[in-house]
N, C-alpha and C positions, 0 to 999 in steps of 0.2 A: 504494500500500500504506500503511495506515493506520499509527501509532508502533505501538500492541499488536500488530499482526501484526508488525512488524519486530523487536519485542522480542521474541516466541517464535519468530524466525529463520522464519519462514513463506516459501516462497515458491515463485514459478509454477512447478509442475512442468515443464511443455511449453516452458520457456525452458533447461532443465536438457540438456546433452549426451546423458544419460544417455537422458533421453525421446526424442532424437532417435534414438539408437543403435536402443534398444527399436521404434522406429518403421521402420528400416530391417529390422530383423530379423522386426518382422511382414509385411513385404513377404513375405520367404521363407520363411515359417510352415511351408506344406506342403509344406518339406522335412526338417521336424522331424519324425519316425518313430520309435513308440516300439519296434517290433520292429528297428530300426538301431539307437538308441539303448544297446537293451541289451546286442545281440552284439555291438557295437563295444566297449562296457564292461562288464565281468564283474561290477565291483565298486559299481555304479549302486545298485541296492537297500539295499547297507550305507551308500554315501555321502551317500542321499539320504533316508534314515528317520533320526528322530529324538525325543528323548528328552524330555518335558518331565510332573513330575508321575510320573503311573503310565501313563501313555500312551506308546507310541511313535506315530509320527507319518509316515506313507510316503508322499512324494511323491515316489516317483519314478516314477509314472505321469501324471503330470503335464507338457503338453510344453514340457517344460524341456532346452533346451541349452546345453553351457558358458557361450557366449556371453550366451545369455538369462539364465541366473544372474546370470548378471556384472554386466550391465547393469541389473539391478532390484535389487543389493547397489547399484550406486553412483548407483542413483535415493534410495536413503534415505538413501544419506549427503551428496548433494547439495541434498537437500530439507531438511538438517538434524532430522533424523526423530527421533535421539535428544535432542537437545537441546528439541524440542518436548514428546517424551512425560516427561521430568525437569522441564520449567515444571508438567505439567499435573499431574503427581504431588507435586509440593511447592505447589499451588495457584495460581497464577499462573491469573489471571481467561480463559482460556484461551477457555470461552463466552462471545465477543465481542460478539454481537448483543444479548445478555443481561448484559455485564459479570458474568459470574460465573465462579468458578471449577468445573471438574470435575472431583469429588474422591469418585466412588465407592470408589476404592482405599483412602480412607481409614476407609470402612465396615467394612474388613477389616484394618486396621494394628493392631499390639499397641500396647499402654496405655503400654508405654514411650517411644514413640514421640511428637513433638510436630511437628503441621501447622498452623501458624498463619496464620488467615482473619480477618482485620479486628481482629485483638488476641486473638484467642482459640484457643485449642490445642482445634481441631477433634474430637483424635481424645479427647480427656476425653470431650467432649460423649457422643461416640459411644457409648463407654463406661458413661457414664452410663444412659442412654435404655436400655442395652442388660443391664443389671443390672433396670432396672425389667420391662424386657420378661422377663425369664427367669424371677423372682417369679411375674408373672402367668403364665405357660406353665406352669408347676411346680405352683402352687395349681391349675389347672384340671383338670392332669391326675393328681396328686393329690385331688381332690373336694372341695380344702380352698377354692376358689373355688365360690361357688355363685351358685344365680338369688333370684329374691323369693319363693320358695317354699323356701329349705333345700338345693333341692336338688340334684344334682352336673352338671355341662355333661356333654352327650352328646353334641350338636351343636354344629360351629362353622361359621359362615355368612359369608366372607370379602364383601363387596359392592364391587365397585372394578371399573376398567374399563382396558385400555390395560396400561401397566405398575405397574399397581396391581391386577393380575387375571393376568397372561400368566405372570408369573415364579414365583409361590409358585402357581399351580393345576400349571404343568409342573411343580414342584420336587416337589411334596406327591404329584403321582402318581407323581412316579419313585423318589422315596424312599418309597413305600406298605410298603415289609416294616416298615420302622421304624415304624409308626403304631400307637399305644393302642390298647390293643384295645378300650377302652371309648368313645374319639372317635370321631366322623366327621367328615371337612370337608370342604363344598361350598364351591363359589365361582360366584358369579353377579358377570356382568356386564352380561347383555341387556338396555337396556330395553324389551324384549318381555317382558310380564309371566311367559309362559311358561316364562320361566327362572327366577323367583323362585317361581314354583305349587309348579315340578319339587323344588327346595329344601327346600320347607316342606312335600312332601304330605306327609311321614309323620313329620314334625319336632311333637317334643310343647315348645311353649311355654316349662313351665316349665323342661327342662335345654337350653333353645337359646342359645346365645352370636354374636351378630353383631360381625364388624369392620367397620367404614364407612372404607374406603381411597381417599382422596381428599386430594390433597393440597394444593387451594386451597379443599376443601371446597364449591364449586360444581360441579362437574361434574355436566349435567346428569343422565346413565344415572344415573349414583351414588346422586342427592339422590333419583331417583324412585323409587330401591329400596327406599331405608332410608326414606324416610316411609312406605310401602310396609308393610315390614319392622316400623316401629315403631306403625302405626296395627293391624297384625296382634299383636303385643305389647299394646297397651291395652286391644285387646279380648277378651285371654284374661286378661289378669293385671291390668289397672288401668295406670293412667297413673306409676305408680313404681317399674314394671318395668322402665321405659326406660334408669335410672343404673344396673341390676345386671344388664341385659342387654346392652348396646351399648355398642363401645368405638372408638374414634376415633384413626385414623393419618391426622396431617395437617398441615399449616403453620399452619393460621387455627385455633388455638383456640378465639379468639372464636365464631368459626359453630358450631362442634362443638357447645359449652358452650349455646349459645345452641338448639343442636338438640334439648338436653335430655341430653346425654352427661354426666357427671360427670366434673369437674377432672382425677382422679386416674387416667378411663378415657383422657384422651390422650396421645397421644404423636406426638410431634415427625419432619416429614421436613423436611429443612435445602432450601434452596434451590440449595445446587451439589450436590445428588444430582437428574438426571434421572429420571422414572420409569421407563423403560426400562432403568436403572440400580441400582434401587433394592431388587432382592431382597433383597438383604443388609441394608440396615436396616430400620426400623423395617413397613415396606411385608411382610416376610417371616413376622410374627409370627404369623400361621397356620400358616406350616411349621414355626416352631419351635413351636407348642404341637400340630401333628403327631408330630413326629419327637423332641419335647425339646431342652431347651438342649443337653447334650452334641453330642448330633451334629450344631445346628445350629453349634456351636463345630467341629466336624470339617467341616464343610461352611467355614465360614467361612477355615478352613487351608489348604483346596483353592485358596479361590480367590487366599490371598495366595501361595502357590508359585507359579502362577503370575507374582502382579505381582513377586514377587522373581526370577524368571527372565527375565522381561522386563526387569527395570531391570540385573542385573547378566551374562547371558548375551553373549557376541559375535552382531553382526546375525546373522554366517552360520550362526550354530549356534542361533539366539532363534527359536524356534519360531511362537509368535505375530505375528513380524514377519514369517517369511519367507511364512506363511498370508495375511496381508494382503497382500504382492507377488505372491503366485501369484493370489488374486481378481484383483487390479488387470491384470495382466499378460491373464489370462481374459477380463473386461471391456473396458480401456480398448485394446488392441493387436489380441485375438484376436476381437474384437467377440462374444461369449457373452452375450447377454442376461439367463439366466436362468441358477441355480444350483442344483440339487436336492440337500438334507441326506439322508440315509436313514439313521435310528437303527439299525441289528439287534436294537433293543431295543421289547417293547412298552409294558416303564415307560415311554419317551423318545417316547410316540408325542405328546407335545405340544410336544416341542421345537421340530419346526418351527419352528410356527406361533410360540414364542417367539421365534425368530431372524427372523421376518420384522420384526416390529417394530422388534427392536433392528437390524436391518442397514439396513431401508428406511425407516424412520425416521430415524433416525440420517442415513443418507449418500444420502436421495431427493433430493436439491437441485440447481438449477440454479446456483445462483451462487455466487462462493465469500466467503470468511470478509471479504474487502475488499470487498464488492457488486459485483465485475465476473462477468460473466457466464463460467459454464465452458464449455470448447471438448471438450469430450472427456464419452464418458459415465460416467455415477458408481452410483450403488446398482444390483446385478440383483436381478431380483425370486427372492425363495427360496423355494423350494415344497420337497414332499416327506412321505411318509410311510413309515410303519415297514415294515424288512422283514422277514418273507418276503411282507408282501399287495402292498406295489407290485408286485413280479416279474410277480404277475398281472393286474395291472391299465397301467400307463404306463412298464413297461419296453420293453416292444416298440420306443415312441417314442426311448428311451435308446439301444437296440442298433443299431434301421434307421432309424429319422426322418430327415429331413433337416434337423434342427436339431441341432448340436451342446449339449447341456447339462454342464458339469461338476460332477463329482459327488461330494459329501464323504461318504462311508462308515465310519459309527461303529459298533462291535461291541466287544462284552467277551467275555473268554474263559470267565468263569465267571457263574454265575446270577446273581441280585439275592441277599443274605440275606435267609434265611426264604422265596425263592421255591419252595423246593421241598425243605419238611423232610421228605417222606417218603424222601430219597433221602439216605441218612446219609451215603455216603464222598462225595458232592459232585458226581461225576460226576455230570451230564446229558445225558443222550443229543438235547434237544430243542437245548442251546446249542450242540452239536455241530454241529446243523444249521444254527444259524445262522449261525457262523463261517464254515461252509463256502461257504456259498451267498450271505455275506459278500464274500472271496475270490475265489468264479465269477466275482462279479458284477464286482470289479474287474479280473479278469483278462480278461475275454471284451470290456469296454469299452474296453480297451486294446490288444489286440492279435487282437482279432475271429476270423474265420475267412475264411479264401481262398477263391476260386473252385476254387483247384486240389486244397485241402486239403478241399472238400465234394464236389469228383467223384472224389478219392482214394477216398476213403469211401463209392463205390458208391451213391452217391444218383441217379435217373436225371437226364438230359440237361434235361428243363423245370423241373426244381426245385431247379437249382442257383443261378440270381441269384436266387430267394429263400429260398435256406437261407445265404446267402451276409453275412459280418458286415464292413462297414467296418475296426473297430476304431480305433486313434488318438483315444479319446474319453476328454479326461485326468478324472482321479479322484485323490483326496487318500482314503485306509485312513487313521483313529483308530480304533488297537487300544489297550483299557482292559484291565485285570485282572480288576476288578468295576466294579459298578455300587454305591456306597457315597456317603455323603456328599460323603465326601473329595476322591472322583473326578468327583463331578457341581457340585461346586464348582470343581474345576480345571477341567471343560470347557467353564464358563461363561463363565470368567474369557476361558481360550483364544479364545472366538469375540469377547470384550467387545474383547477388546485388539485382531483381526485388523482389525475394525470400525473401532477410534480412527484405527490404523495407514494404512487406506487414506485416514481424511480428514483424517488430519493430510499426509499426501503430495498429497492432490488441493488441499488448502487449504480446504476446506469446512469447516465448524462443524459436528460431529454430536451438537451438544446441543442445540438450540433444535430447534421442529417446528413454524412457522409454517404450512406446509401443511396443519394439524388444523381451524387457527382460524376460515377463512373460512368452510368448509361447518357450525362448532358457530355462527356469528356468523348464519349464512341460516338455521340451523336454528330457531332462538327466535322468527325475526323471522314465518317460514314457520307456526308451531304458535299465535305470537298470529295470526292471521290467520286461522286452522284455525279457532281456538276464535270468533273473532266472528261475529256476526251478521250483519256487514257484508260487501260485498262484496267481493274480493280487492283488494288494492292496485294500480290502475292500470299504475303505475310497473312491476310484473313481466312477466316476460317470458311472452307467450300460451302457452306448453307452462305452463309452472309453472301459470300461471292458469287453465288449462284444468285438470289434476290436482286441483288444490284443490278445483274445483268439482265435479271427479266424486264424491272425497272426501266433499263433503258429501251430495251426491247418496244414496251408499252409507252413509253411515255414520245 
């Protein structure tokens, strides 16, 4: 173990008593029942739902017994869990591979507040950057920003890929009741031209606004959109439409400036913000010139109740902590490959797909933070879509499959605002449905249906093992209030920190993404090769070399 890992109290989980315990207990896994569980405790449901935010939070259909509790509270505290997420939150270069610190929380820390990063009080910065950004979100959607023609942004064209694309396209469609009614904002990030055509079919020139979100400003999707982007700008407006239409979220000024962007159109993403991390600063500036500073300010509130819950709640009651022990527990014990999100919401029908990056991203690694290789597995893959359409589509596999998947079920009790102003006293009879079918769905995953309880019920004799439900299939209920800034800031926050929590206990780094690099490094080398004349590089391997050349073949 390296001095930096010993200095943020790192260390092997699987040498930890605690790991060993957990390991014996998963021997006797299936004899954790959650229909024994409950009749044995009456009081299970109130014990084990909890409070964080405007969320309660029920796991207790989750297979969790005393002892398993037990054991995964004194896996964190053996792992020194708090003391690592208090290095990473006061800065402490905690991104090892990278020597950097990571300090998305401080995207979200008040101005009073000081985090100092190399002699400099971070969160000023943050601040800064973040006044300039509200300026320009206010001028645009006041009209008081325009194009090289006068006249007022109608479009806004976010171009960014990764987590310069996943975070503020989820945010911006779930926060849609809040949107201007005079904005649009698309977000492209394919380099398949088809994504940038769809953007611009009906997009008129002179009120379009692009942000080019890239934060070493090389990326290649990125660079090929926005030349893209700005060769389709010269050629309706002239070549000095590029400084009053396109604006630049990035590290390397230099490139931006040099792309033709104007000084005063960039803005700064710091190096200890990962993109995966990065909605909240300067990477989000599309949601806030969706939604307005204010409520990206109520969004931004969200998500530090969270980090103020995390830093000052008890582990057994710290919500986000205990979400990271029950994956880990799911994963590394009950061997669960995979984890299915299901929003109840169709704003959240992109969240997913945002959590996959951030969780498999994050925590896809084989080795840990000292380069020894892990013995145990680490990120499940997170799929998922909105309900009520999965039910019809990949629940079957949830109820009867022979895979067990666990399942985090997120639902509000009331609509989005603005979802539905024709209904003045608020009642919706549609979010009724969801909640409900919300609820089935965790109820029926958990304690299924009998054999004896479907021939109760008059079904005949051939059709009973297959109307017949396992059950024991654990589930995590996030029940929200609404669907509001505030709340979709705190449920980012919740999954950001569940994420940290499991790799700061495996000891993996979940800030660097070394596994991006290889296949963008074959990619360039693959596309010069494309474009020559010449014949493919010897040196490849005969499949590649063969493609290539059909490639050319076709093309």
């Amino acid at each position: 173990m390296d001095a930096s890992n010993r200095h943020h109290g790192m260390v092997n989980p699987t040498e930890t008593p605690a790991w060993r315990e957990l390991c014996a207990l998963a021997e006797r896994a299936d004899l954790i029942n959650l229909r024994r569980l409950f009749a044995d405790n009456p009081e299970r449901a109130d014990q084990l739902t909890f409070t964080v935010g405007e969320f309660c939070v029920d796991v207790s259909k989750q297979l969790l017994s005393h002892d398993v509790m037990a054991a995964l509270l004194d896996l964190a505290n053996q792992t020194n869990l708090s003391e690592q997420l208090a290095a990473m939150q006061a800065g402490a270069a905690i991104n090892t591979t990278e020597a950097r610190p990571a300090l998305h929380t401080a995207l979200r820390s008040p101005l009073h507040e000081s985090i100092i990063v190399n002699g400099r009080n971070v969160v000023d910065e943050v601040h800064s950057v973040r006044r300039r950004l509200s300026t320009l979100a206010d001028d645009v959607r006041h009209g008081q920003r325009t194009g090289v023609t006068g006249q007022a942004f109608d479009t806004v064209i976010n171009l960014g890929i990764g987590g310069s694309d996943l975070g503020p396209a989820m945010a911006s469609q779930a926060l849609a009741g809040y949107g201007h009614p005079r904005l649009t904002c698309r977000f492209v990030s394919n380099v398949d031209l088809a994504d940038l055509a769809d953007a611009l079919s009906d997009a008129n020139p002179a009120t379009t606004l692009f942000i080019v979100s890239s934060k070493s400003f090389s990326t290649p999707e990125t660079l090929a959109n926005a030349e893209q982007a700005r060769r389709w700008l010269q050629h309706h407006l002239g070549d000095e439409a590029v400084a009053d239409h396109m604006v630049a979220i990035s590290a390397n000024r230099e490139r931006a400036t040099a792309f033709g962007i104007a000084d005063e159109n960039c803005f700064p993403v710091w190096d200890w913000v990962g993109g995966r991390f990065s909605l909240d600063s300067a990477i989000g500036l599309a949601l806030m010139i969706a939604i307005g500073p204010e409520a990206f300010d109520q969004f931004l509130r969200g998500l530090r109740d969270v980090d103020e819950h995390l830093a000052s709640e008890p582990i057994a009651s710290n919500v986000p902590i205990l979400l990271g022990l029950i994956a880990l527990w799911n994963r590394c014990f009950l061997n669960h490959p995979t984890r299915a999100v299901l929003p109840y919401s169709h704003a959240l029908r992109r969240f997913p797909a945002f959590l996959q990056q951030l969780e498999m991203e994050s925590n896809g690694k084989q080795v840990r933070a000292d380069g020894e290789p892990v013995t145990f597995p680490t990120a499940p893959v997170i799929w998922g879509e909105p309900g009520t359409n999965g039910q019809h589509s990949f629940h079957q596999f949830l109820h009867q499959g022979t895979s067990i998947v666990p399942c985090d079920l997120i639902v509000f009790a009331r609509p989005s605002p603005n979802q539905s102003p024709e209904l003045a006293d608020g009642f919706d009879p549609h979010q009724l449905q969801l909640v409900a079918n919300c609820l089935a769905q965790a109820e029926a995953l958990a304690f299924g249906r009998s054999a004896d309880d479907v021939a109760a019920a008059g079904i005949e004799p051939r059709l009973v093992a297959h109307r017949t439900f396992p059950g024991n299939r654990p589930s995590t209920v996030i029940f929200g209030t609404q669907l509001t800034p505030t709340s979709l800031g705190q449920l980012v926050a919740l999954y950001e920190h569940q994420v940290v929590v499991q790799a700061l206990i495996w000891g993996i780094n979940p800030f660097d993404q070394w596994g991006v690099e290889l296949g963008k490094t074959l990619a360039t080398s693959i596309a010069d090769d494309l474009a020559s004349a010449e014949p493919p590089d010897p040196r490849r391997d005969p499949s590649t070399r063969n493609l290539m050349n059909r490639y050319r073949d076709w093309r």
